[in-house]
N, C-alpha and C positions, 0 to 999 in steps of 0.2 A: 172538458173533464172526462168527456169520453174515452179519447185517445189515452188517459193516464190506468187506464186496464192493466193488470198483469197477468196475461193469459198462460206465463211460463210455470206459475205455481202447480197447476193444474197436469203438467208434460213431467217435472218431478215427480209429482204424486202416484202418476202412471208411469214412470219407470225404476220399479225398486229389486229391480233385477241383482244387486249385489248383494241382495239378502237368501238369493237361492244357490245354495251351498251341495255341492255333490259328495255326499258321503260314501258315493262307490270306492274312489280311491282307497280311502283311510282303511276301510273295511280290508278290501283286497291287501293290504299291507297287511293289518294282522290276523288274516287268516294264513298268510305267510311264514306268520312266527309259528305255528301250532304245527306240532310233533306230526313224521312222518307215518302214514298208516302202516304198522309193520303186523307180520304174519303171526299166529300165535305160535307157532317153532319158533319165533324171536325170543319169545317171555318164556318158553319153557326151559331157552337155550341159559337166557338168564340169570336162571332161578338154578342151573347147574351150577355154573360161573359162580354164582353167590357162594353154595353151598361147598365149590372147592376150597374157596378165599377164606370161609370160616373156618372150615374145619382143619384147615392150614394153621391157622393162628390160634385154635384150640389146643393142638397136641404141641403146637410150640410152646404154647403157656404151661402146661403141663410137664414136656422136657424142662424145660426153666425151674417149676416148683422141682423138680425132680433133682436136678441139679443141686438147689439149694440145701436142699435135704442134706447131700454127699457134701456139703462145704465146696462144691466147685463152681465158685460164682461167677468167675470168668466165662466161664461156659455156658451159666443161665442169663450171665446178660446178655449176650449174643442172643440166646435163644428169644428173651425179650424183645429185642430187637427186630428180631425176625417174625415176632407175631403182631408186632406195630404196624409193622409194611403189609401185613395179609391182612390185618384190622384195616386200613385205609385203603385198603384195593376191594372188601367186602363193601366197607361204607360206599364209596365212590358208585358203584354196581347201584347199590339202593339208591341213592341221589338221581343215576342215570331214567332207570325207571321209575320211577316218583311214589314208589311205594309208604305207604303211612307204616306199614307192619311188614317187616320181610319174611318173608316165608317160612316155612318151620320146617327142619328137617325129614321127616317124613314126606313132604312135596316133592324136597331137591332130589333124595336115590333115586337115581334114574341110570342108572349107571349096567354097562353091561359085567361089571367086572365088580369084584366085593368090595373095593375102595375106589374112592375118588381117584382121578388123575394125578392131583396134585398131591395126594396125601402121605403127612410121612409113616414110618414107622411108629409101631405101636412102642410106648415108653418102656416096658421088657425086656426091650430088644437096644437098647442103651447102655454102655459100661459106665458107671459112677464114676470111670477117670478119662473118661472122655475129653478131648483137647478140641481148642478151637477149631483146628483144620478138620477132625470128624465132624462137629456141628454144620463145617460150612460146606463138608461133602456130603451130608446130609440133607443139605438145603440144594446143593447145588442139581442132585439126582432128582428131588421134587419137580424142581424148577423146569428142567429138561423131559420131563415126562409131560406136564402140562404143554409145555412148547410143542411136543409131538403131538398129542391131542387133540390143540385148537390145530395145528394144521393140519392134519387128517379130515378135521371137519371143513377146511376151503378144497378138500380136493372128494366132497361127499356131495351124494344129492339134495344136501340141505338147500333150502329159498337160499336167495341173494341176498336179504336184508341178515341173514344168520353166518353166511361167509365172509359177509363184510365186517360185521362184529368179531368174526373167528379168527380172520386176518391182523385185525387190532392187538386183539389177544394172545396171537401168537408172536408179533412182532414184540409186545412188551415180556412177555416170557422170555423171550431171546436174551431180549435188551438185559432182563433180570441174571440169565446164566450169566454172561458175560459181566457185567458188575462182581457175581457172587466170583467169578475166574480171577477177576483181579483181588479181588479181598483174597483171596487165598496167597496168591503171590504177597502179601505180607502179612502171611502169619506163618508163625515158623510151624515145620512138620514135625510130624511127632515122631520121639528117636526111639530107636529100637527098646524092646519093652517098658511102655509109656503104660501097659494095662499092670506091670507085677504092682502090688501094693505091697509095703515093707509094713506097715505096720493096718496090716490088714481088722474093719470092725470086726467087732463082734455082739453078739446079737443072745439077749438072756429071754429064756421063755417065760 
């Protein structure tokens, strides 16, 4: 009866080595996922970026009401249009930096000059018979001035992590002239005296 021993239970018991698990790996993997440490000239750079995207898409909305005002709807839905695309390039910016509250205008002027890069014309400065092709020369001088802007600032002593975002930036400003280039190529130009109005308003005090 002796020999019917099972000494093997006891060699189990003492080896439960599959139950020691190394959580270094898994760790090391998502510390990998977590956002690169960028410079605070990254956030400040931004928070500029933000504040041109909006205020882009502000005085578009504004030409737009503007527009509608004069009966030229043609021309304010462009201009809608065009403060959609600055509306989801502002969003996008807030996304990127994981902001809960975007910063409030007073933050962004940071500017060396009295208007944003991108910014258009103040609505005054607007004729009420305004044709699509001024809208989208108007969009298109915006576009081009920011494109100068962010590349100025990859050939600036800004950090690296601020050049490389500048580069982005400028590469999509491009991208945007050229779209805005070819939308012009089909819309017709405007013919000679496009501003006389024949039956011009008038205005009772």
């Amino acid at each position: 009866m002796k020999s019917r021993k099972k000494p093997a239970r006891k060699a189990a018991r003492a080896a439960p080595k599959k139950r020691v698990l190394k959580p270094a790996p898994r760790r090391a993997a998502k510390a990998g996922k977590t956002r690169a440490v960028r410079s605070g000239a990254y956030a400040d750079f931004m928070v500029q970026a933000y504040a041109m995207e909006n205020d882009a898409r502000d005085r578009y909305t504004e030409f737009a009401d503007q527009m509608e005002v004069h009966n030229n709807r043609e021309v304010a839905q462009l201009f809608r249009k065009l403060a959609r695309i600055e509306g989801l390039h502002a969003a996008r910016i807030v996304k990127e930096m994981g902001w809960r509250k975007p910063p409030s205008a007073a933050e962004a002027w940071m500017w060396r000059q009295s208007e944003p890069p991108e910014s258009v014309p103040a609505s005054g400065e607007l004729h009420y018979l305004m044709q699509p092709y001024h809208a989208l020369e108007l969009a298109l001088q915006c576009e081009q001035r920011a494109a100068s802007f962010f590349t100025g600032i990859t050939h600036s002593t800004a950090p690296a992590d601020v050049k490389r975002i500048a580069r982005e930036m400028a590469a999509e400003e491009r991208d945007h002239v050229r779209l805005i280039q070819d939308w012009m190529k089909k819309v017709e130009k405007p013919h000679a005296g496009w501003d006389i109005d024949l039956d011009p308003p008038t205005y009772s005090e």
